[in-house]
N, C-alpha and C positions, 0 to 999 in steps of 0.2 A: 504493500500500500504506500512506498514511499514515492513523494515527490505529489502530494495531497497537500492540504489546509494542514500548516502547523497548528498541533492545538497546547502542545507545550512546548515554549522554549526557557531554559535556564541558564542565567551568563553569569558567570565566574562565584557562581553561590560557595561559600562559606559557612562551614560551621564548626565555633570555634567554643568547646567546655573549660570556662576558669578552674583554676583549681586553687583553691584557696587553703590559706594557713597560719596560724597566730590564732591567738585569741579573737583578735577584731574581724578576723575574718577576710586577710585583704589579699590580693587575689596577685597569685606568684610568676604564674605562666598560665600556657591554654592547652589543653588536646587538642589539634589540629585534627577532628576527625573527615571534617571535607573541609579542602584549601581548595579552593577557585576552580571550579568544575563549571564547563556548559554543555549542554548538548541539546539538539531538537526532537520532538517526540511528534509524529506527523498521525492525523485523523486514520483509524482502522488500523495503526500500525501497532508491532507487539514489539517496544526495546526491550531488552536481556542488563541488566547489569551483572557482572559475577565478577569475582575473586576471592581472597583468601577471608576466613574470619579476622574482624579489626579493619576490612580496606576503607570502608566508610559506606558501603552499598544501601545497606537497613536505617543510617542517618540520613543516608541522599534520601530516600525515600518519605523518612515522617517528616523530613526538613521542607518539601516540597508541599505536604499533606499541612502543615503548618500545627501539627503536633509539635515539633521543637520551633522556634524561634530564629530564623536566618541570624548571623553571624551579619551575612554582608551578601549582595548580590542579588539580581533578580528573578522572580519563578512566574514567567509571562503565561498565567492558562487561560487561553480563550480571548486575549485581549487585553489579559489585569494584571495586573501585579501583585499578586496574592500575599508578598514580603511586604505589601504597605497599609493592607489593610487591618481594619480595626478587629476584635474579636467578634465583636458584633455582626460584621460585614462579612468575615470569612466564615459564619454559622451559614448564613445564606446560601456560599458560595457552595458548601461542603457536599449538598447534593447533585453536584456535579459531578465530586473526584472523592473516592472513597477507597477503600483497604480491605483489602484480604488476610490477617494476620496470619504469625506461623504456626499459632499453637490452636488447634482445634477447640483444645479441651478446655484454655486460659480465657480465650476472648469471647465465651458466652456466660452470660448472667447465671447460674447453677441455681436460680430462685424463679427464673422465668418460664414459662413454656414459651414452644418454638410461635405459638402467636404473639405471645407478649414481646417477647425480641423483636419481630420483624413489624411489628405494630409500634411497637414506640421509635422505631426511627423513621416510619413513614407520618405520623403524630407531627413530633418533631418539627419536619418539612413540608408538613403542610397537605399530603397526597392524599389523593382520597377524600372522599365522603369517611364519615368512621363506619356507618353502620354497612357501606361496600366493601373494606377493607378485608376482611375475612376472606370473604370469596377472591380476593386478589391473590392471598396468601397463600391462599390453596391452588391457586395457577401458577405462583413461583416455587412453591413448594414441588408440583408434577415439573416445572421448567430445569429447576435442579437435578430431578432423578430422586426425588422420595413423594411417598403415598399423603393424600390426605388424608386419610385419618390419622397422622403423627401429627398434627398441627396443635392437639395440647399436649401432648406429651414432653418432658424436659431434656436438657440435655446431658444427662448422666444413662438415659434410656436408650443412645443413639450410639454407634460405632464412632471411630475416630474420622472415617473419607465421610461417615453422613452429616459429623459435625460441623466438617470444611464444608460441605454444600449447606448445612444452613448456613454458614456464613458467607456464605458466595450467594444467596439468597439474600441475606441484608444488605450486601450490598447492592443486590442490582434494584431491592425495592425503591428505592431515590431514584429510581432511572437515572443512573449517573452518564458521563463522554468517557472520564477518567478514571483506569480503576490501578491502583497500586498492588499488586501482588507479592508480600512481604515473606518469600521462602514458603508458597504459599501450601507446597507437596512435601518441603523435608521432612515435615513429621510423619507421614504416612506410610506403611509398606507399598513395597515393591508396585506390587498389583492394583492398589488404590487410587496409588500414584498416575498410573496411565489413563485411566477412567477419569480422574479430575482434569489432568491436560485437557484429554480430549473434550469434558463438559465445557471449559475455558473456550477452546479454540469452536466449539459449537456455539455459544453464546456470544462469541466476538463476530459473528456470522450474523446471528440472527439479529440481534440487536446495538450490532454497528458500534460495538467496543472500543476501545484504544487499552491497550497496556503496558504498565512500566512493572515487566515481572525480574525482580526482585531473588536471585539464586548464586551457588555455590556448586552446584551440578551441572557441567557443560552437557553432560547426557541430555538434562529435561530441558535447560537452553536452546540444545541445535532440534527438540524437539516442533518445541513452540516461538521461537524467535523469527521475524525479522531481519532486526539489525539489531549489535552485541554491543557493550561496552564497558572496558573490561579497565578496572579500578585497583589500585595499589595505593596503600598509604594515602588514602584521602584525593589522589589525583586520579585525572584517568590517562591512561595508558595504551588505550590504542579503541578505537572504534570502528566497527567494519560490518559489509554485509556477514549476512549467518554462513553461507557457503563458503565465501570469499575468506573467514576468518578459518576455518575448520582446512579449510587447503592450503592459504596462504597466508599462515599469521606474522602476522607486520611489525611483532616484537615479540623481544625474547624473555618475557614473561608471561606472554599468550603460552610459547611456545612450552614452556615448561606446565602450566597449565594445563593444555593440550595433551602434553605427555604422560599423566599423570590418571585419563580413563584408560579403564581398562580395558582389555582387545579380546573380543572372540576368537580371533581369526590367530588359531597356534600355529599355522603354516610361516605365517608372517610375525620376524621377530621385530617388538616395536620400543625402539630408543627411550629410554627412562632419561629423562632431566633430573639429576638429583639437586638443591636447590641448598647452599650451604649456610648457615649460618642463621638467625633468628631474625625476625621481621623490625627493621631499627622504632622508636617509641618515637609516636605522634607528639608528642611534647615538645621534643627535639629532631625533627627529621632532619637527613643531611643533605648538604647543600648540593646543585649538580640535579642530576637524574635520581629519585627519590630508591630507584631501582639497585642504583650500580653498587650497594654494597655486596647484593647474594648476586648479582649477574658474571654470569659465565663470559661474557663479550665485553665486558664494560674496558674503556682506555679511559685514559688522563683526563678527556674531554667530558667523560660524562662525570669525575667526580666535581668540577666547579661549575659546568656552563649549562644550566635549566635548557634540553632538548625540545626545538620548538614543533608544533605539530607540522608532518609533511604528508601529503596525500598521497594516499596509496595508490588511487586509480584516475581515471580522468574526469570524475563528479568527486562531491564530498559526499555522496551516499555508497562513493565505494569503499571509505574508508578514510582514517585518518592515523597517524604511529608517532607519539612521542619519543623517537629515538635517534639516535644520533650516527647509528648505522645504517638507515634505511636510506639509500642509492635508486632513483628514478623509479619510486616509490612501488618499491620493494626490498626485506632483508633478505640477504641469502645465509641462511643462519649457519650452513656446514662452511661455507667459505669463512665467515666472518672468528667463528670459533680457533680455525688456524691459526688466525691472527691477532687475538685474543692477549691482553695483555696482564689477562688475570685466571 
């Protein structure tokens, strides 16, 4: 769906946790959990954020949702600038762009039935007649993939995938444009896992979705993506089509990333990245490429001079590579490693 009506763009968002100390309370330094990230999110379109735990992916996300508070920068949805508005203003806004959390079993009410849940956030915003509501719920409730007659039943009575589809159910009651999908499968098994994708990418179908999904599994990523972009230490690091990323990764912390699913295929033996050394502390990241401490290619230039983006294809939908190796916008990772100065 790319090359649509932007319906989110974010420039150089920040967000930055004080940490304070003394008595008084006064504030020492910051966790740099996202330092100046943008990227566009285009109508119908599903972006991927992944990398390691700590990269900043699950802050980009509630930072945009305006659960946390911008630092600094702006998150353009739909024409506003959702970083300037009042709390008042952004209730309004909210059933536009909603959340899918990770945890099933955490982000429902254990005191509500599944009416009372999906009824007080359409309440809330306004939808509905009340006394048609019911009947609505019970058409989101079959649109999900569960029965109505579970509609007062609680949610300690449901499985773990039924409890993600009520909540993929709350969120679609706002008829939202925007939905955040916050690791929205890792709590799931295996088999659950694939049934919720595909309920996601049926819904983004039917009722003309956008998504910012939110993962750590390039598996469920090159599933359901688009277009990827792929976050280290608070920055991002490389953006690219879904195909284009999986064949031609345009850094070498995709590639290690990449490295690191595991292969069906025992005929074909396939190059392990082992990744040395510990992820440096967002407090103090180092100067240069945020990267070049554990990178296996890193030279002299990426530890002082911040790698600026170079495009990888001939649009910026083909891609984009924070690095300082990447030559007519491509890395050649096996050449590059020879010459490797670490």
């Amino acid at each position: 769906m790319v090359g649509g009506k932007v319906l989110l763009e974010v420039t150089d968002l920040k967000q930055y946790f004080p940490i304070k100390k003394g008595v008084l309370g006064r504030v020492s330094n910051y966790v740099k959990a996202v330092d100046g990230i943008s990227f566009k999110v285009h109508e119908g379109e599903t972006v991927s954020i992944v990398g390691e735990s700590g990269c900043g992916k699950s802050t980009t996300g509630r930072t945009i949702l305006r659960l946390e508070n911008p630092t600094g920068g702006e998150i353009i949805f739909d024409g506003v600038d959702l970083a300037t508005l009042s709390k008042r203003e952004m209730r309004k806004k909210r059933k536009d762009i909603q959340i899918i959390f990770q945890d099933p079993y955490a982000s429902l009410n254990p005191k509500q039935t599944v009416y009372q849940i999906l009824n007080e956030s359409m309440a809330i915003q306004g939808i509905g007649e009340s006394g048609k509501r019911r009947e609505r719920i019970k058409t989101l409730l079959q649109t999900v993939g569960l029965q109505e007659h579970q509609i007062d039943l609680y949610p300690h009575q449901f499985s773990g995938g039924q409890r993600q589809r009520i909540g993929i159910a709350r969120a679609l009651s706002v008829r939202p444009k925007l939905i955040v999908c916050d690791e929205a499968v890792s709590a799931l098994d295996v088999s659950i896992r694939a049934q919720v994708l595909n309920l996601l990418k049926d819904l983004q179908h039917d009722f003309k979705l956008t998504y910012l999904f939110i993962s750590h599994d390039l598996g469920v990523v090159r599933h359901i993506s688009d277009r990827i972009i792929v976050m280290y230490l608070g920055k991002i690091m490389e953006v690219s089509d879904k195909e284009a990323l999986f064949e031609h990764p345009g850094h070498p912390y995709t590639y290690a990333l990449l490295s690191s699913i595991p292969s069906t295929n025992l005929d074909k033996k396939k190059e392990r990245i082992i990744l040395t050394g510990d992820v440096p502390s967002p407090i103090n990241p180092p100067g240069g490429c945020p990267f070049h401490t554990r990178c296996p290619l890193a030279i002299d230039k990426c530890k002082t001079d911040i790698p600026p983006y170079i495009t990888l294809g001939e649009t910026e939908f083909e891609g984009i590579s924070a690095c300082h190796l990447v030559h007519d916008g491509k890395l050649d990772y096996a050449r590059e490693l020879k010459h490797s100065t670490v």
